[in-house]
Structure formats: C-alpha cells, structure tokens
N, C-alpha and C positions, 0 to 999 in steps of 0.2 A: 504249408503252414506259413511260409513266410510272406506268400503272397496274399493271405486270406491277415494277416498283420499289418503289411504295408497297405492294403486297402482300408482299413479300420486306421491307419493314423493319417491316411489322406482324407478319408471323411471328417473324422477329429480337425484336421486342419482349417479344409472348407466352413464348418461348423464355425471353428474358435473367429474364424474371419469374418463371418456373417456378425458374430457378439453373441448368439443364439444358445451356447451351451446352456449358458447356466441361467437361460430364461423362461420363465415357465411360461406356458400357455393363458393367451388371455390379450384385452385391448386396453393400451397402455395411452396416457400420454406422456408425450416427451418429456424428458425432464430439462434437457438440450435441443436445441434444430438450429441450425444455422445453413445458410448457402451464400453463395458468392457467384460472381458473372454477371453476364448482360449489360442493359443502360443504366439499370437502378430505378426507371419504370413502371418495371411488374416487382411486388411482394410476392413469395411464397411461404407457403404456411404449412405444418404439418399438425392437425390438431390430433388424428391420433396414428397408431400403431396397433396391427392386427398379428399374435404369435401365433402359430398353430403347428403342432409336430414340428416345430425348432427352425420356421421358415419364418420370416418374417415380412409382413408387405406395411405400408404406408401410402397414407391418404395423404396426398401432396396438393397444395391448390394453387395454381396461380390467380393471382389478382386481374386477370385480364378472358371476357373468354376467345380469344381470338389463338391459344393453342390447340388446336385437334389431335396432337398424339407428341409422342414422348419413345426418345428409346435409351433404355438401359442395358450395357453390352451390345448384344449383335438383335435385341428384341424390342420390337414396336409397339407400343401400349397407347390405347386407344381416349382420348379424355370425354370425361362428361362434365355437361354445361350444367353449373347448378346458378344461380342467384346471379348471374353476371360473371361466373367465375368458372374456368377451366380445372376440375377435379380427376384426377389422377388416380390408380392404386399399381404402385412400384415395390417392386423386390427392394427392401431396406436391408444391404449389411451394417447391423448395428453397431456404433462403436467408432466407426472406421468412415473418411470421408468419402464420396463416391460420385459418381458422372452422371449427370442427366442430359441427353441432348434431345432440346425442344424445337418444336418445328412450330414459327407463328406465323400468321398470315392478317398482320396488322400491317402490315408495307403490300406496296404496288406488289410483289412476290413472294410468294414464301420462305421463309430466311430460318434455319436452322443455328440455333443458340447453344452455348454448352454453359451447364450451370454445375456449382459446385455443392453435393449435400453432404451435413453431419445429421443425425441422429442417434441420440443416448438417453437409452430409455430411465438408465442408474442403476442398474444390475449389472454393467457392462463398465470397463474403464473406458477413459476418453484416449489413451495411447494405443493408438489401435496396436495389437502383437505382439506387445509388452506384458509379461509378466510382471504386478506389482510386486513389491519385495520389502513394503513396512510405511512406515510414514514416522514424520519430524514429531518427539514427544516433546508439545510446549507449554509452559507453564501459565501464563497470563496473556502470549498473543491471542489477540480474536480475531484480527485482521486478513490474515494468510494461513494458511497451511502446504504443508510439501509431501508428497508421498513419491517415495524411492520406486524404480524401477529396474529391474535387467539391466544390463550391459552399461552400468554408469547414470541411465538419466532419471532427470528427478522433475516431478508437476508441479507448480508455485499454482495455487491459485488464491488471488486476493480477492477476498470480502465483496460480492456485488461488485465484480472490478472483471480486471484481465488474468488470465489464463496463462501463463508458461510455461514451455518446455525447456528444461535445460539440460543439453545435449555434452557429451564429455569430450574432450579434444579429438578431433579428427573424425570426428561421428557426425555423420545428417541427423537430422529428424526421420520417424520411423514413417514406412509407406500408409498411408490413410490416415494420417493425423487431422485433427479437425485446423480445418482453416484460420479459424478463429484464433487457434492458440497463437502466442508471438513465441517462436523459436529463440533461444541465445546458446550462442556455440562458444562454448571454454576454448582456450582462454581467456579473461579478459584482463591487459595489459595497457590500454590505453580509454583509460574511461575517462567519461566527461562527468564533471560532479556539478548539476545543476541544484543538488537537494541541499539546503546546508544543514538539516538535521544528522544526514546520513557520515557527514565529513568525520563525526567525532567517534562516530562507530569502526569506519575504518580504519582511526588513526587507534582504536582501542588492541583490536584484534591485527595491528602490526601490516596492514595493507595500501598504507597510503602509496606505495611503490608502484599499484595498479592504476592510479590517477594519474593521468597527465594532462589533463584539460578541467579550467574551475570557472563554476559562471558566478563568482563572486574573487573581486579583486583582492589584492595579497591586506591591503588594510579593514578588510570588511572581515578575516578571520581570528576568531579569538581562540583558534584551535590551533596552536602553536606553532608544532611541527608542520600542521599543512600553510602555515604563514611564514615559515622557514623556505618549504621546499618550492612556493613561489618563486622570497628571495635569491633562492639560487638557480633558478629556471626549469627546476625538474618537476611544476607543473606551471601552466602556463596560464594564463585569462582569455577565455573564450569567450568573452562576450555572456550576459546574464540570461536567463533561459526564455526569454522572451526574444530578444534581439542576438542571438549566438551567431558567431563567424561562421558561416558555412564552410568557410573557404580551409578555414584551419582543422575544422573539423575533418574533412578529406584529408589535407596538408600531411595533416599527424597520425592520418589512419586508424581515428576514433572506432571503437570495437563495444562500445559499450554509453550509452547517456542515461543517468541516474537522474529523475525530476524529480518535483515534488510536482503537488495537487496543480499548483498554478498553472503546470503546460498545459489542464486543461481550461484556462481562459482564452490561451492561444491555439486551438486544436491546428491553424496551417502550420506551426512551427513544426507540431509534432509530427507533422504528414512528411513536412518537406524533411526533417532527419531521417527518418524512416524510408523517404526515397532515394537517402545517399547511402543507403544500404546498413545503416545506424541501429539496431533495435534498440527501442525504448521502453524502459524500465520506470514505474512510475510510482516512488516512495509513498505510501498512505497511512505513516506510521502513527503520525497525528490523529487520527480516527478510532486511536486503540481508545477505549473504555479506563485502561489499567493504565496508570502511571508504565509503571515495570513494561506494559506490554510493550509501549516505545523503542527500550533496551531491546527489550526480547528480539526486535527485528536485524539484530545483530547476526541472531543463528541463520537469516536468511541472506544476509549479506556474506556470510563466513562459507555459507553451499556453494555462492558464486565463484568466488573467491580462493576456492579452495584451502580453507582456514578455518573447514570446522571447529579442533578444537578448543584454539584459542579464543573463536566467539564465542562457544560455550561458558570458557573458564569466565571469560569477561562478563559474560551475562549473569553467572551464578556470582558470583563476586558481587553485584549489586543486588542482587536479588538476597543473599545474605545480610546484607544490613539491613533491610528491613523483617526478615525472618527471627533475625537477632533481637530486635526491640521490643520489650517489655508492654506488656497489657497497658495504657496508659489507668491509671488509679484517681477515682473521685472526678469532679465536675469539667469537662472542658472547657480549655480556655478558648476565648476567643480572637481572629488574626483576621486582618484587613489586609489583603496584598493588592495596592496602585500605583499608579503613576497622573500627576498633573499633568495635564495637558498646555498648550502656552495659549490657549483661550479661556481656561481656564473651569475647564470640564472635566472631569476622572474618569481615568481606563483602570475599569477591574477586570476581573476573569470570569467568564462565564461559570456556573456552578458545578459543571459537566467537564471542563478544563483540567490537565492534567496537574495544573497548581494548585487548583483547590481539591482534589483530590488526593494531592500532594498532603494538604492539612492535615485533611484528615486520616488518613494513616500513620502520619506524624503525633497522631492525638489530640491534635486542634479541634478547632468547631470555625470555618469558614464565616465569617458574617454574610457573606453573600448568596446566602443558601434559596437554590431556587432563580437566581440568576440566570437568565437565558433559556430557563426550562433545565429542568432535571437529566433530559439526557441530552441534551446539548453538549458539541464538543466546540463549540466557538470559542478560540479563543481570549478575546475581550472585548467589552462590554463601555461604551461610550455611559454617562452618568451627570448630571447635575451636580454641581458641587455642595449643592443644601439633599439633594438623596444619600449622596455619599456620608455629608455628618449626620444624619438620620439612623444610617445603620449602622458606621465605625464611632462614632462619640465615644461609644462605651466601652471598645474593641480591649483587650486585656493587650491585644500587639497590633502594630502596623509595620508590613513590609514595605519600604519601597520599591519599585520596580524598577531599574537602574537601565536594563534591558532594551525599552521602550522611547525613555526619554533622560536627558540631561538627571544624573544622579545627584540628589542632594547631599553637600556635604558636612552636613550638622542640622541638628534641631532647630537652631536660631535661622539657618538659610528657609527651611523648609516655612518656618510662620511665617518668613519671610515672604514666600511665595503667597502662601494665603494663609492670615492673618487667626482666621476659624482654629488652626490647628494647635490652638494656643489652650484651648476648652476640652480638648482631648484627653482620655484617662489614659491613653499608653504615651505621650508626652510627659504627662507631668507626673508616671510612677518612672518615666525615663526607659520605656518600652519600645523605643523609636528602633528597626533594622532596614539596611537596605541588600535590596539581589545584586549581589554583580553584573555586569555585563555580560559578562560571558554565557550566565547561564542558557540562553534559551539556544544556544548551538553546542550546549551540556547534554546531547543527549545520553552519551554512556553512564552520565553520573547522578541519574533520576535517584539512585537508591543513597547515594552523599547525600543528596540536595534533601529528600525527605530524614536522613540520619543529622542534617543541621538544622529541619524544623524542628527535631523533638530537643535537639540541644536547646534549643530558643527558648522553647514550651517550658527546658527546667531550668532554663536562667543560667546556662554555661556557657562561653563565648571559646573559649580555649577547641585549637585544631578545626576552626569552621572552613569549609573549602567556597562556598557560594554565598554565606549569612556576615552579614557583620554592622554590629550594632551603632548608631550613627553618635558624636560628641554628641554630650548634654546642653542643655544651655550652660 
C-alpha cells in the first residue's frame, strides 16, 4: 500500500511540474512565452500549445531555418522547415522555465546553443512549485497586483510592465522560475531612492531607515525627515537617476534602486545597475487612473519593506478622508489649477491628471475637461495665454501652481505677471488659491490635498495642509 501511494504522489509531482494538473485537454495559446540565450539573432516564437492526457507539447519556431533538431533532456527532436523558419514540437513543462539545446548550422560548423523557455498557458501560476496562498485586497490601485505564496514569497506584477519575485530573507528564487521575472531578495537596507514620489510613502510608513542612497540632493526635498537625514549623512546623494555614482552605489552596498518611469529614457543606466548586481524596481505610480491609487502603492512598498501594517494604516487614513466627504449638493463650481510660464505661456493639467481628478472628487468641475484626451495621464499641458482666458475667465476658482514655477505672492503680483488677470471672476470675487511646493513629492497626502479642495469649494481656509488663499489686492 505504501508503495502503490508513493508512486501516486511521485506521478502527482512530475505532473504538478509539468503545470499539467489542472489543465484541461485542448490547443491553447500562450498567454506568456518568453526565452533567453544565444546572439539575439534568431526570434523564437511559441504560437501554440497542444494538451492531451495531461502532457503537454509546443510548437516552438525559430526564426532562422538553419536549425535541424533540438534536444530537450537526454532526447533529440527533429525540426521542420516551414516559410523560412525552423518549426519544432517539444515537451512543454508549463509553468516552469526549461532548456532547449539547439543545434544550428549557420556557421562554417554546427554549433549547439542552449536557449532558456517559459510557457504559461494561465491556468498554471508563473512560480513554478509554489503553492499560491491569496493575493493583496486593493482598493483603487490598478497598476500592480501581488499574490502571496508558500514559504514567504510574494509575485508584484505591474500593469503592462515587469514581473517580481520577492523572495523572504535567506531564500533563492524557486527552481524554474520564468526568466523574465526580476528577483529581490529581503532584506532591503540600503536602497537607492531615485523616485521622488515614493520618498513620502516611505517616510509615511516609518521606513526611511531602509534609504541610504537619494538621487535627489538634500535641498531638492520637501519631505522633511528625508531632508533631515541627508543633513546628518544617514542618506547620502547618489547622483540623479540618469547620471548615479556607480561607484557609491557598490561603495554602500546598494541592495535595492527604486526609479521612476524616466530610467526608462536611459535604459544603459538601468542595464549597467542591474549589472552591479543592483535589482531594479521601477515606481509607475503615476499611471494610476485614481488619485488614491498613487497612495495605495504604499501597500506595495510596505511588502518590501516589511511594514505591512503600518502601509496599510497609512493608506486607509487617506483613503478616509475622502470616504468621509459628503455628496457635494447643487451645481459645481468651477477651478482652474496653473502656473505662468516666464515666456509667458500656461501649464495646466491634463484632464486625465491626478489634479484634475483631484477636482473632481473634491466636488469641483475642472475647467479643463478634455485636456490632453480623456484618459490621458499627462501630466501638464503647455497653453496660450488667450486659450487659457478663453476657458478660466469665468473659473469660480484659480489655483496656482507653486509646484512648477516661482509662486505668486498676492493677487496684485500675479496681474502683475499678466495684466489679463485683472478681468478674472475668481480675482475679483477674491477666489485667488496657491498649491504649495511641496505638494507634488505629497504623495501620501492625495486624500489631505482632495480634503483642502472641498474646504476651498466651501469657502473655509482654516487647517489647509497644501491650499492657501493668496492677499487680495
């Protein structure tokens, strides 16, 4: 009996290895393929996957037809030439990365190549031999998702992006993981903080202890404590995420570099950390849809971090204030948030922007609706100054944007600047507000910042953290 057991959970094993249990019979396409190796040369391609009785084969093609066979394990698989192209059909363990070694005969001799494949049909996890064990319940991110595994680790995967594994202290990554993923192995003690959205999330959830490298100097932060612990050297300037000290980065025994989107304008940068042994983590919080979703990437910084719960609390602490505010009642007002330019052209916010989105949850009505396209997350929006009085003249409010450019400091400065703003209805009911500076590295305090647009909305200045209304004339 015991042997007629043990065989029945070694077939189980083989089986769960393959990815095959829980896949039903039938020709799939991948939902994943990925491989690695070689010059970078030949593409391969997997267009489909054949199951049958819980085996699974794939049709693999190289782009080249100059391979005649293929062996996978100790067996030789023979190729057929379709279109110019060497076609395959290989034993697929789904799930799970695995070996192909090719034999080409595009060189003066035949030269045997080893290639790396994944295939995941999506009935299959991508951690190969991990039992999943739940996933992250989030309220407004769209961006990422995490789903918990066995023995500590947990999968990040961002939005049309990269892939994570995160691994729990003194743990590898699990055998046949997809290549693709980027590994980070806890702890992480000495991060490099290239993002400066992410600086105010850490400093929320009690983390800044984990930075010790900042690609922004100690006066470019308006996040206090982490402009503090510059001052005292307990993090240090590593150079901004384009031009970073390599040298320091080794020096300090960086374990962690937090970007934002822009490393990838510089994609050598991000090759060459990545080749001092550095994983790179690459912030795309700004792509959330939702104000709050921003915050929300707290909970993913707090998994790293180990400081779930205090992301949490931090996260739901913002997310309350706007939970808390009342149906806004009768007609909205209308709110213009810019900044002059010294050519004298206006930066608004795209319509899609977490500002003007900010509005309107506030109970506003954005003037710039339609700005950059509906679902544009652009930022800001360059303007004419006669477009600009075209759609704010009439504005119930104007923010300024303090943020961006030299803050104005009175209504008489601002005509100052340009003369137009003289003919303005939120001027001359005395409706003039400016954003602080600080805000746009605010990102823990999206849910303040929309709780002092609705103060605005009802004409209360009292306790603002980011709003404040500018002298009258």
């Amino acid at each position: 009996m015991k042997r007629v057991l043990l065989a029945l959970l070694t077939v189980w094993i083989v089986l769960a290895a393959a990815g095959a249990l829980a896949q039903e019979d039938g020709v799939f396409a991948p939902e994943e393929f990925t491989f690695s190796g070689g010059s970078g040369k030949v593409v391969i391609t997997c267009p489909q996957v054949t199951v049958t009785g819980g085996e699974a084969k794939a049709k693999i093609v190289f782009s080249s037809p100059n391979y005649p066979r293929a062996m996978v394990g100790d067996t030789v698989y023979e190729s057929e030439t379709v279109d110019g192209q060497s076609v395959f059909v290989l034993p697929a363990p789904l799930g799970r990365a695995f070996t192909v070694t090719a034999t080409t005969t595009a060189m003066s001799r035949p030269h045997d190549i080893e290639y790396t494949l994944f295939i995941r049909l999506g009935g299959e996890d991508a951690v190969g031999g991990l039992a999943r064990e739940g996933s992250m319940d989030l309220l407004y991110a769209e961006g990422f998702s995490v789903e918990y595994y066995e023995g500590g680790y947990a999968l990040i995967r961002v939005k049309d992006a990269e892939t994570y594994l995160v691994a729990p202290e003194g743990m590898d990554a699990p055998e046949g993981l997809d290549p693709s993923v980027i590994v980070l192995k806890k702890p992480f003690e000495r991060v490099y903080m290239a993002a400066t959205s992410a600086m105010a999330l850490f400093d929320s959830m009690d983390a800044l202890g984990s930075i010790r490298l900042s690609g922004t100097r100690q006066d470019g932060w308006y996040v206090q404590r982490a402009a503090d612990a510059m001052e005292r050297g307990d993090i240090l300037f590593a150079g901004k995420y384009s031009e970073p000290d390599f040298e320091l980065l080794v020096r300090e025994n960086c374990d962690l570099a937090i970007e934002s989107m822009m490393i990838l304008h510089t994609p050598q940068v991000r090759e060459l950390i990545t080749l001092l042994g550095i994983p790179v983590f690459i912030d795309r919080s700004s792509n959330e849809p939702h104000p709050l979703g921003r915050v929300e990437w707290i909970r993913l910084y707090g998994l790293l971090m180990d400081r779930d719960e205090e992301a949490k609390a931090a996260f739901e602490a913002q997310a309350e204030m706007l939970h808390a505010l009342p149906q806004p009642e009768g007609e909205r007002k209308t709110v213009a948030f810019f900044a002059l330019k010294p050519d004298g052209t206006v930066t608004v916010r795209g319509s899609g922007d977490y500002i003007a989105r900010s509005i309107d949850l506030a109970g506003g009505k954005y003037v710039f609706d339609g700005m950059g396209g509906e679902d544009s997350t652009s930022a800001s929006v360059n303007i004419t100054m006669e477009a600009f009085y075209e759609a704010a003249a009439q504005a119930d409010f104007i923010v300024y944007n303090a943020a961006i450019e030299t803050p104005a400091q009175s209504v008489e400065s601002l005509i100052a600047m340009q003369p137009l703003f003289s003919d303005f209805k939120a001027v001359k009911e005395g409706n003039v507000w400016c954003a602080n500076r600080w805000l746009y590295q605010a990102t823990d305090g999206i849910g303040t910042f929309i709780k002092d647009l609705r103060a605005m909305l009802e004409g209360q200045e009292e306790g603002m953290t980011f709003l404040y209304r500018l002298p009258g004339r």
